[in-house]
Backbone as numpy.savetxt, mean C-alpha at the origin, in Angstrom:
# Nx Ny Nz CAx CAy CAz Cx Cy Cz
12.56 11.55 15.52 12.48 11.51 14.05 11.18 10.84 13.61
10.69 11.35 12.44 9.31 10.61 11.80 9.18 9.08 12.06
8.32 8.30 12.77 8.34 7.24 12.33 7.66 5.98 10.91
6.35 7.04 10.61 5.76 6.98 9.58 6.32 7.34 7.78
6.47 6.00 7.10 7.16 6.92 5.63 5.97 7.14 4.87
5.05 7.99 4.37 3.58 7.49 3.84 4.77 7.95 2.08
4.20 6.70 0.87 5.03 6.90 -0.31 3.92 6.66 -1.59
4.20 7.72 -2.04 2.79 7.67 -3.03 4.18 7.75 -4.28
4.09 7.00 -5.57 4.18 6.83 -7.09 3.91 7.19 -7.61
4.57 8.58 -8.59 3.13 9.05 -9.62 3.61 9.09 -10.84
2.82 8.32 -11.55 3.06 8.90 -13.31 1.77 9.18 -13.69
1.93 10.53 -14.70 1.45 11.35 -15.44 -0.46 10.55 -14.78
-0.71 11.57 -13.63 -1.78 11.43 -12.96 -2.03 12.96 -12.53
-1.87 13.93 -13.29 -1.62 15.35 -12.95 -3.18 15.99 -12.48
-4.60 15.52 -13.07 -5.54 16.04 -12.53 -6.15 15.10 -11.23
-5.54 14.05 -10.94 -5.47 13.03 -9.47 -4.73 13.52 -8.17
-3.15 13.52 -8.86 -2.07 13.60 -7.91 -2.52 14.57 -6.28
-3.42 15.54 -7.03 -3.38 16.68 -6.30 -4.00 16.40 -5.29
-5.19 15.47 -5.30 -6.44 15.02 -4.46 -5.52 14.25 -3.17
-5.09 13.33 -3.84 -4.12 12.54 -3.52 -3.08 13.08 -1.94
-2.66 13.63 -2.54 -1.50 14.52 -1.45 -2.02 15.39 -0.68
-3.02 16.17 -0.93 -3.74 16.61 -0.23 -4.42 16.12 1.04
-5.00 14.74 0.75 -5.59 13.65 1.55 -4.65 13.39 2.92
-3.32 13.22 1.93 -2.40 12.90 3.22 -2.09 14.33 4.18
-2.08 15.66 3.61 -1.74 17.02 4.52 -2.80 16.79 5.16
-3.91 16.36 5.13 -5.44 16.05 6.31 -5.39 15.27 7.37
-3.57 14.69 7.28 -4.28 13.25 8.42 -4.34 14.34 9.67
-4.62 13.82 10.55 -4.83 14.22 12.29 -3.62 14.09 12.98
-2.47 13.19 12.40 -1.49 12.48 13.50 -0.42 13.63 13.35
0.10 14.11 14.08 0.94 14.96 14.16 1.91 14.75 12.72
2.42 16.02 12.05 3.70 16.13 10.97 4.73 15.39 11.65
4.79 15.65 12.63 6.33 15.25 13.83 6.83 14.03 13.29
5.54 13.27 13.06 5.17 11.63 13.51 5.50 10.82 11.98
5.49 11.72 10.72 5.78 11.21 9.30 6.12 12.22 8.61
6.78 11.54 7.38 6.77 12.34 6.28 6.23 11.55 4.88
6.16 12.16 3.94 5.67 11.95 2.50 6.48 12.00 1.45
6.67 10.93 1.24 7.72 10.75 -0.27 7.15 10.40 -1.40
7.19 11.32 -2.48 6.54 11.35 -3.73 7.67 10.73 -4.68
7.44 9.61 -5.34 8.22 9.44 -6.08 7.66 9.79 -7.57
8.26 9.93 -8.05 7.64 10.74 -9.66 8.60 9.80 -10.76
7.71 8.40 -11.27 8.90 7.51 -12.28 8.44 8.43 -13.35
8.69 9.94 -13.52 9.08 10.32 -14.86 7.92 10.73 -16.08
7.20 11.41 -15.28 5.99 11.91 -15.53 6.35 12.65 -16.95
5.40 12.64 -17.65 5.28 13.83 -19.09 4.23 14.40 -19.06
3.05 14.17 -18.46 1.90 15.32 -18.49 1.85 16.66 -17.50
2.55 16.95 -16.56 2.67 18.04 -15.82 2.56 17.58 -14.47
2.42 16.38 -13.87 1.92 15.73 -12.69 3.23 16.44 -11.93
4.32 16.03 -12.07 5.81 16.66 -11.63 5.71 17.87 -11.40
5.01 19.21 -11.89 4.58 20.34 -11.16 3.90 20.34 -10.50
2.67 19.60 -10.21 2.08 19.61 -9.19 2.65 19.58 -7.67
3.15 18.29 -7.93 4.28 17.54 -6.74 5.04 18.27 -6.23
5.42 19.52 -7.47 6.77 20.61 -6.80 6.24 21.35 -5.89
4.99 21.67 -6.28 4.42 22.99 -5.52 4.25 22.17 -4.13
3.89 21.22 -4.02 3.43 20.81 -2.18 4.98 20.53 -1.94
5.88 20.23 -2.68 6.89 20.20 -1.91 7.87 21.15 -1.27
7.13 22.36 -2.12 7.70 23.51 -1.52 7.11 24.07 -0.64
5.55 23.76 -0.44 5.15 24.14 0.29 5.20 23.93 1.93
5.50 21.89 1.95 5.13 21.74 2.94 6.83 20.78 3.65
7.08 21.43 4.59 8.76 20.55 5.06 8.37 18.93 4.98
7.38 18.38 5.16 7.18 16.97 5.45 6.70 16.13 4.02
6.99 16.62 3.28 6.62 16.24 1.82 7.96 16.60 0.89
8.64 14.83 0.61 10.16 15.19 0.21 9.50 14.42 -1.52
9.66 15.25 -2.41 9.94 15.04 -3.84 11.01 14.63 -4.63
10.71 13.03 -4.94 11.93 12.73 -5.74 11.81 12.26 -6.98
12.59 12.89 -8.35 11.99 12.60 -10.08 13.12 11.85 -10.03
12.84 10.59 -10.82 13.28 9.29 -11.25 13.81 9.78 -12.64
14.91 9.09 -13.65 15.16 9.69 -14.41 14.06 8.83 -15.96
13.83 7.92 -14.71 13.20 6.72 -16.01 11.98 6.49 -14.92
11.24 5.70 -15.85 9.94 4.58 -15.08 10.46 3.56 -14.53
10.72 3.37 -13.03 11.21 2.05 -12.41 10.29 1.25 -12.60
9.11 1.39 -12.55 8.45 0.21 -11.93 7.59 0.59 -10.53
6.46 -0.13 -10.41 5.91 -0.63 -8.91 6.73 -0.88 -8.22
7.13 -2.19 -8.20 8.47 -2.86 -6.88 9.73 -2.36 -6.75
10.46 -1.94 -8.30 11.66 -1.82 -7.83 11.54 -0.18 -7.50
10.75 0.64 -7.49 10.64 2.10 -6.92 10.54 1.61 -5.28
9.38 0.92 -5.05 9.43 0.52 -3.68 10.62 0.50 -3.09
11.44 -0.86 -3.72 12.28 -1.13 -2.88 13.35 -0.20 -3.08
13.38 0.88 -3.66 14.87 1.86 -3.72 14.17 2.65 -2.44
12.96 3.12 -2.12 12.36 3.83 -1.28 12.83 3.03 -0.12
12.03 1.66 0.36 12.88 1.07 1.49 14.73 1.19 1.69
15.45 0.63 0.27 16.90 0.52 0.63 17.34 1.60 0.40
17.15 2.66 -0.33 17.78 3.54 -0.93 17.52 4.95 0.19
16.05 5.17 0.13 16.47 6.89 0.48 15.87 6.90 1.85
15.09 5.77 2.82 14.53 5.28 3.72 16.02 5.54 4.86
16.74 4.60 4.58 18.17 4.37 5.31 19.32 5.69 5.41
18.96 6.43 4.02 19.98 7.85 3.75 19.04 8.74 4.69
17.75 8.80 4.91 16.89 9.86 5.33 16.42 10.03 6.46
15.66 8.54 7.02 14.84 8.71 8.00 15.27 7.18 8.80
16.36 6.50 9.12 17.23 5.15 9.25 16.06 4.90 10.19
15.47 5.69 11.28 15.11 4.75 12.74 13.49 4.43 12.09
12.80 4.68 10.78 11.32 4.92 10.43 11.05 3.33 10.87
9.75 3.31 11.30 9.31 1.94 11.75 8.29 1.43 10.32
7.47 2.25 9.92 6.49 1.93 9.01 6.01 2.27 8.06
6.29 1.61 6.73 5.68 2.22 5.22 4.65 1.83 5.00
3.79 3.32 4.83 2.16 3.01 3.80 2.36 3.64 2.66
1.38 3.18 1.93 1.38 3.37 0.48 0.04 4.25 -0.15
0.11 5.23 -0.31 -1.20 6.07 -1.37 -0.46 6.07 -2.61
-1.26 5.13 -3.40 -1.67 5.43 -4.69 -1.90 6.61 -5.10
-1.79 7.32 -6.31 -1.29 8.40 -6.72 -2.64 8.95 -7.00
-3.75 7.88 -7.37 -4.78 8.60 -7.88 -6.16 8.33 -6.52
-5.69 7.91 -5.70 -6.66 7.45 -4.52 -6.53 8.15 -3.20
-7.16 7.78 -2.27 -6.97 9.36 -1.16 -7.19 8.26 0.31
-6.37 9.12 1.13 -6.38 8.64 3.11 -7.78 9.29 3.68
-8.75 8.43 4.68 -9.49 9.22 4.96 -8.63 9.77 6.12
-8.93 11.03 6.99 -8.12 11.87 7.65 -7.36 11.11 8.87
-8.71 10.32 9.42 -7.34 9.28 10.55 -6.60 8.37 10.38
-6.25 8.21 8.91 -6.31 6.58 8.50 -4.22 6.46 9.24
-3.63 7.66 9.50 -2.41 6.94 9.86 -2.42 7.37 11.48
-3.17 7.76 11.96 -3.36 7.77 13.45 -3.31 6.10 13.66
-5.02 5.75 13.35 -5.11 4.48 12.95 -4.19 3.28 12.91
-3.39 3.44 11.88 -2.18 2.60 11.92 -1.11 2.06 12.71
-0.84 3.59 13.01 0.37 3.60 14.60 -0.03 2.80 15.67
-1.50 3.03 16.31 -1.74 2.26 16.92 -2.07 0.50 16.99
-2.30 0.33 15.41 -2.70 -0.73 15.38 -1.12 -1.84 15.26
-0.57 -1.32 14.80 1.21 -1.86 15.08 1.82 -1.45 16.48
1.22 -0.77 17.12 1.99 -0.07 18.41 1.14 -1.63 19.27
-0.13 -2.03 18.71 -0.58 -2.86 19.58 0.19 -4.21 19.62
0.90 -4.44 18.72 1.25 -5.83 18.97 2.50 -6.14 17.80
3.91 -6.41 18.40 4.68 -6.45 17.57 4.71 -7.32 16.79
4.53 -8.15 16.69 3.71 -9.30 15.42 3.60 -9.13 14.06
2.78 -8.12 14.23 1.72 -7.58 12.94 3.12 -6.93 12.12
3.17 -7.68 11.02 3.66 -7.12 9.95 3.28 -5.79 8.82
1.81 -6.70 8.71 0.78 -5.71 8.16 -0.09 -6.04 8.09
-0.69 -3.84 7.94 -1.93 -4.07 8.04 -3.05 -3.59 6.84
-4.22 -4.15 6.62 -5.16 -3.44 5.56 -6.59 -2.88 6.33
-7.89 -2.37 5.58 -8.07 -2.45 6.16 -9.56 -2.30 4.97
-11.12 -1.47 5.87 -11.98 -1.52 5.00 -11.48 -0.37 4.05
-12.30 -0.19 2.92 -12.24 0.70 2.19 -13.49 1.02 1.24
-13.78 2.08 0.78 -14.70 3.00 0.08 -13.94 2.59 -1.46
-14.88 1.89 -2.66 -14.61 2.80 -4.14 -15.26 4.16 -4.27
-14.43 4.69 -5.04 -15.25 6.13 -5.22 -14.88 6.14 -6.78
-15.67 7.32 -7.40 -15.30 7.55 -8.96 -14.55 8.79 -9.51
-14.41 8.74 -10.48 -13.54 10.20 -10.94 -13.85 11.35 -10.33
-15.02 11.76 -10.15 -15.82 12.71 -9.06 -15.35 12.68 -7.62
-14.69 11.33 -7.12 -15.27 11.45 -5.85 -15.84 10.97 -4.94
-17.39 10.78 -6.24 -18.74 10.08 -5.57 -18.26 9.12 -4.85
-18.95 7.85 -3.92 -19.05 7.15 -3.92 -19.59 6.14 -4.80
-19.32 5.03 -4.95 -19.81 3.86 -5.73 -20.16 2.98 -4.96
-18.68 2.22 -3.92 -19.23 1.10 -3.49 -18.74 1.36 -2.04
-19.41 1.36 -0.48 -19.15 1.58 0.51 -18.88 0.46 1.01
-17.81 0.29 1.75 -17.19 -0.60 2.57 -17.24 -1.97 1.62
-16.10 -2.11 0.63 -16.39 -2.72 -0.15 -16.21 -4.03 0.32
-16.97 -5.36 0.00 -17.03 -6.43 0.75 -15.42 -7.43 0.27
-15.19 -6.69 -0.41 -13.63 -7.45 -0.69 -12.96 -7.81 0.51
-12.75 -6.87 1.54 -11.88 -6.49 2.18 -12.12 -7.40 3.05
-12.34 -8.38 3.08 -13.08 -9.65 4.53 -12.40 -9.40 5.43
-13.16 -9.54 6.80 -12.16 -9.77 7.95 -12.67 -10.95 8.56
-11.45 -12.08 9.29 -11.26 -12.88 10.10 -11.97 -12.80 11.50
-12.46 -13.59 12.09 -13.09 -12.94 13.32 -11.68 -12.42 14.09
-11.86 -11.26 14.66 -11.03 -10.67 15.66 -10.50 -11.39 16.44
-11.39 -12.12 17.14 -11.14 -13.40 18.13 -9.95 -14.15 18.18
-9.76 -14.20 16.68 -8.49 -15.43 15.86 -7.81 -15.27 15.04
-7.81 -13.90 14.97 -6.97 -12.90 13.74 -5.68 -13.25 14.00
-5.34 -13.15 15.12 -3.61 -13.54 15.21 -3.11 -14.83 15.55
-3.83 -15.37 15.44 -3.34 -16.91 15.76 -3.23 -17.57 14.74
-2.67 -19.00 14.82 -2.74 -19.92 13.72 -3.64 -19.91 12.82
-4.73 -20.36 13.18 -6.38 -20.40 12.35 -6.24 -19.35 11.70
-7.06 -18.32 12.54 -6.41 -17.29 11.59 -5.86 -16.35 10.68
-4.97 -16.79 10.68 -3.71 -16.31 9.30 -3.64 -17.68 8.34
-4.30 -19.01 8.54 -4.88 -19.33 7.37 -5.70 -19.45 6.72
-7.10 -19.13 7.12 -8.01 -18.19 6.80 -7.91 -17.42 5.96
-6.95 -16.63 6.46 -6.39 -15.28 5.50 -5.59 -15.61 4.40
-4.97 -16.51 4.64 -4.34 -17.11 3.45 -5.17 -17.39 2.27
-6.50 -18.59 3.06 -7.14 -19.45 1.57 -7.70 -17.82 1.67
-8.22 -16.65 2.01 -9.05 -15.64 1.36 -8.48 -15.18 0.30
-6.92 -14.54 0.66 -6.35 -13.86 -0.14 -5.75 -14.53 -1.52
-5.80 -15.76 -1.79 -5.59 -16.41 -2.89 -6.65 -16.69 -3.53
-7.96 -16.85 -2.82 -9.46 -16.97 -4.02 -9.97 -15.45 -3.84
-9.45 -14.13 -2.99 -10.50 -13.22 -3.30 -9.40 -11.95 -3.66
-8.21 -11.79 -3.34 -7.39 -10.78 -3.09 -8.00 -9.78 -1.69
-7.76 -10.21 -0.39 -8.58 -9.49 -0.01 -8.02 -8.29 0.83
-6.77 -8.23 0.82 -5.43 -7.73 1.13 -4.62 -6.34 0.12
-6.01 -5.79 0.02 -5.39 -4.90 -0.66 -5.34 -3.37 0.08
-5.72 -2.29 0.21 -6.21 -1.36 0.93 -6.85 -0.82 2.37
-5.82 -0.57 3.18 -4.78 0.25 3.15 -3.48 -0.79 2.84
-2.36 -0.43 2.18 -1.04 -1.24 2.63 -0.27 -0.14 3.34
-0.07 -1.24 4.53 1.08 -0.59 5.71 1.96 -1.44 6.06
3.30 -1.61 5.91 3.88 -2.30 6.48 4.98 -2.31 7.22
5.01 -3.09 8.40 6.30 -2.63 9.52 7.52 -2.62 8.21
8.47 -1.98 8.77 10.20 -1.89 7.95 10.65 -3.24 7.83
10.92 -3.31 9.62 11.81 -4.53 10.14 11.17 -5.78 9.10
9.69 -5.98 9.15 9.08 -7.38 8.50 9.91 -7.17 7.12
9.87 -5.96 6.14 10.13 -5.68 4.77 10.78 -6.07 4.57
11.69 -5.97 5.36 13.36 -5.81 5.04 13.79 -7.59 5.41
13.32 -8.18 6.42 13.07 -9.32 6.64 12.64 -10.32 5.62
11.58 -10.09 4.84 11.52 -10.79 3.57 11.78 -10.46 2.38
12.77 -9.71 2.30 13.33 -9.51 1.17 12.99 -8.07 0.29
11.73 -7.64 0.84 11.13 -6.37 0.00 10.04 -6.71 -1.04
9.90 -6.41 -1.99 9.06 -6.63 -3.01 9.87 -7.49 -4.18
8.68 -8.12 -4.59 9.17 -9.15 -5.40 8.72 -8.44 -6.63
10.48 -8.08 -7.37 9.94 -7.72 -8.53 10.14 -8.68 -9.59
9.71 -9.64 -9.51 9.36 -10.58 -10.31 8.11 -10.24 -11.11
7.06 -9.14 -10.19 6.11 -8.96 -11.17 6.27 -7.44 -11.11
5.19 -7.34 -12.41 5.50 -5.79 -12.44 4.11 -5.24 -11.93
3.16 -5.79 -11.97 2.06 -5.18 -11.21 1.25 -6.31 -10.14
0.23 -5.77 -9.38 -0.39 -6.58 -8.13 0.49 -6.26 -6.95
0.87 -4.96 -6.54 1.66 -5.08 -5.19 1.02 -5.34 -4.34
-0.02 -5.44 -3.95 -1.13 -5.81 -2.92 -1.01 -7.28 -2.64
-1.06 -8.06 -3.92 -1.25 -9.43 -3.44 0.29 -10.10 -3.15
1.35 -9.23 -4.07 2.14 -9.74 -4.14 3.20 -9.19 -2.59
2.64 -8.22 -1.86 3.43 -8.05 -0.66 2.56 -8.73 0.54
1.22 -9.10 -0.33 0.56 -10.02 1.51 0.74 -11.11 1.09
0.91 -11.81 0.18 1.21 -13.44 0.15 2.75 -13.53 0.65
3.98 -12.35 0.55 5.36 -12.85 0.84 4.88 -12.44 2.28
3.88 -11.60 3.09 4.10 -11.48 4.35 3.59 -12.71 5.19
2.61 -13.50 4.70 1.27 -14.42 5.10 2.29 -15.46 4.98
3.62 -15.78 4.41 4.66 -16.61 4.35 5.28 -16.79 5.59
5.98 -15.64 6.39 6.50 -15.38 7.27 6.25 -15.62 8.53
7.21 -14.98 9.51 6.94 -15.30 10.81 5.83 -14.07 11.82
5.76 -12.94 10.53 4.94 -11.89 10.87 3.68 -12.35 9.98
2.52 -11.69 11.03 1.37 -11.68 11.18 0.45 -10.43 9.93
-0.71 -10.29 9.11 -1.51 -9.25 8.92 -2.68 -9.18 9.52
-2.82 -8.07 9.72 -4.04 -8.14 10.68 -5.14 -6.86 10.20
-6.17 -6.58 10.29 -7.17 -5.67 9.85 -7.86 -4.62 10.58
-7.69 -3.17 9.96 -8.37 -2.56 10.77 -9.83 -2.71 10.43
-10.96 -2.93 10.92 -12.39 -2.61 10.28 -12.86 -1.13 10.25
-12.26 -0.39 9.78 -12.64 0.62 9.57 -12.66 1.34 8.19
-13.02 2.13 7.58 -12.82 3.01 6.50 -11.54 3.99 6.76
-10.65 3.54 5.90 -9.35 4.29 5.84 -8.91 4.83 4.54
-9.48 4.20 3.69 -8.79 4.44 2.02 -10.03 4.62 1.07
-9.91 5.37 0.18 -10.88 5.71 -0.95 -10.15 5.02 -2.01
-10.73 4.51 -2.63 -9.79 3.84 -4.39 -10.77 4.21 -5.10
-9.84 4.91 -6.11 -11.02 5.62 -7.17 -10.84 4.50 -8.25
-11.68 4.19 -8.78 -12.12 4.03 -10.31 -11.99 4.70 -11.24
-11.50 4.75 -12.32 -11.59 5.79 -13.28 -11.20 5.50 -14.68
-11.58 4.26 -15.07 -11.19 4.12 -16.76 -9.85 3.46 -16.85
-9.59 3.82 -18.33 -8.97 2.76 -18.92 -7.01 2.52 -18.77
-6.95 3.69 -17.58 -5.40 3.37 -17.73 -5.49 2.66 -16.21
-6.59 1.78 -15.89 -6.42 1.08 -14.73 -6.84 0.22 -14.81
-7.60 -0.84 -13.62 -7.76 -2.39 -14.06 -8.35 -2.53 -15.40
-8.93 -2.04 -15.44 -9.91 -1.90 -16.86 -9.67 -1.83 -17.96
-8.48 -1.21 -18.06 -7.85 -1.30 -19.05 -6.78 -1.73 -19.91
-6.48 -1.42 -20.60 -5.26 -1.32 -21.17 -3.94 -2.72 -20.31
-3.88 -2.40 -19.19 -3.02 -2.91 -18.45 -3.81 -4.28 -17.69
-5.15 -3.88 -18.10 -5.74 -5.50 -17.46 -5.20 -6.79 -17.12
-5.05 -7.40 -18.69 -4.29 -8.57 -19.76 -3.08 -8.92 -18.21
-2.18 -7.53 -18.39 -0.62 -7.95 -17.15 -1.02 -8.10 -15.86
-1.52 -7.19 -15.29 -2.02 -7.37 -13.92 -2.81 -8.50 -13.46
-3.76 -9.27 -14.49 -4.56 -10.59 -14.19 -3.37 -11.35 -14.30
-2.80 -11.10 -15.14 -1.71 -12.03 -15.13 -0.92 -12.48 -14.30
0.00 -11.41 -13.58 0.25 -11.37 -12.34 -0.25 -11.79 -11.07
-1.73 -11.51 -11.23 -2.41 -11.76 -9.88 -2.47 -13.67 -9.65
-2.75 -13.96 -11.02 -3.43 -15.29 -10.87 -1.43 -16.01 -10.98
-0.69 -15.53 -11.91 1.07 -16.40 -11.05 1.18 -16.19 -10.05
0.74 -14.98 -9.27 1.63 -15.07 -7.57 0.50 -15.86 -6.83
-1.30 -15.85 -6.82 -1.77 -16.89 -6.63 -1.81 -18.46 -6.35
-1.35 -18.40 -7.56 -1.07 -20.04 -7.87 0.33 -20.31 -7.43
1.31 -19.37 -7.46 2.48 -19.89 -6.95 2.48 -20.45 -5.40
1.83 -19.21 -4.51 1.52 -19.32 -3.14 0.30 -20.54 -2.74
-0.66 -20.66 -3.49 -1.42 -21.79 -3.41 -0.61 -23.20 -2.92
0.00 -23.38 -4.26 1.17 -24.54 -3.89 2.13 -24.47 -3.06
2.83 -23.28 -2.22 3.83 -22.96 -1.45 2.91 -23.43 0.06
2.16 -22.42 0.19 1.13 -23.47 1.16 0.28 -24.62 1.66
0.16 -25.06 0.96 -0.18 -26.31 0.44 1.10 -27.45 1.00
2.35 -27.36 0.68 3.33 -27.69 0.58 3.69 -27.80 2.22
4.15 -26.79 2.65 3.79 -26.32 3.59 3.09 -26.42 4.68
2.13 -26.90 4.32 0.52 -27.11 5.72 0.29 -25.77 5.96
0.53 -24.68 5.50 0.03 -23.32 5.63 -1.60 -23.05 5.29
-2.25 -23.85 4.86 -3.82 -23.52 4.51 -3.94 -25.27 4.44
């Protein structure tokens, strides 16, 4: 059975979605090896036809319309508890494409191995490309994405390293992959917030007894594109978010001796 769940979110992203899903029919790693769950919280611009057509097209691409907008987290976590356990029970590992952003073609070859290497690793991120509404590139291998020396990635040092990074830089964002067993282990997503799943699923993992660790490679494109994203509109909540789960974890570690 698949061990890969790759789960992309889409609202009303109908001239994106397509890029999107597409990206993932490109990976290299065998169909055998995953499938693709589109969740759709309830699209009104036509994005939901899009989604139909690859789902008819392709057996490994399962389409599911929400009757409402869940949310970031709590869609997640119905995906982990809900249709994860009814569908695919033995899956070892959820990644996440964003609805409007794209996989480069090996990026879940990539993955398998990098969790096949060491049961530890909870999760993983890795480098990544901005690109723009086009496509283009903007910013290559964007320096957000820091990595730890290799050397000491899994050890104590470390993963607090990674800690003080990911609370002054977010650096834990792209790719998100994460083992089941860890997920399900800490509880899932904290929907306490409604946006920042990036920071808000590597600070509950960087808590734990599981490890994140980095691929250095180019795996993920994140597009840019105006105002229904950081930039916009939704800025105000998402800073908001970023800088409470921040500061919450600051002091949790702290507390702690974790950093």
């Amino acid at each position: 059975m698949p061990k890969i769940i790759l789960v992309s979110l889409v609202y009303n992203r109908k001239n994106l979605v397509g890029l999107a899903v597409q990206s993932a029919i490109n990976q290299t790693l065998d169909k055998s090896k995953w499938v693709h769950v589109i969740i759709d919280n309830a699209s009104t611009d036509g994005a939901d036809r899009v989604c139909k057509v690859f789902d008819k097209k392709y057996s490994h691409i399962h389409y599911v319309k929400m009757a409402s907008n869940l949310g970031q987290m709590p869609a997640y976590n119905w995906v982990l508890n809900n249709w994860i356990p009814n569908n695919v029970p033995d899956a070892e590992i959820m990644v996440h494409l964003d609805s409007d952003d794209m996989l480069m073609s090996n990026a879940l070859v990539e993955i398998e191995n990098k969790f096949r290497s060491n049961s530890l690793i909870g999760q993983i991120y890795s480098d990544f490309n901005i690109i723009n509404i086009n496509g283009k590139i903007k910013h290559k291998r964007h320096p957000k994405a820091k990595q730890v020396d290799p050397r000491i990635e899994l050890t104590e040092d470390g993963q607090k390293i990674l800690r003080i990074w990911e609370i002054k830089f977010n650096v834990i964002g792209h790719i998100r992959a994460m083992r089941i067993e860890a997920l399900r282990s800490i509880g899932g997503f904290d929907e306490c917030y409604k946006y920042a799943t990036d920071v808000n699923m590597a600070c509950k993992m960087l808590t734990s007894s599981y490890m994140v660790a980095k691929i250095p490679k180019i795996l993920y494109l994140w597009r840019e594109h105006g105002k229904d994203q950081v930039q916009g509109e939704k800025s105000i909540e998402q800073t908001r978010c970023w800088n409470e789960i921040c500061s919450k974890y600051r002091e949790l570690w702290k507390e702690s001796s974790l950093i």
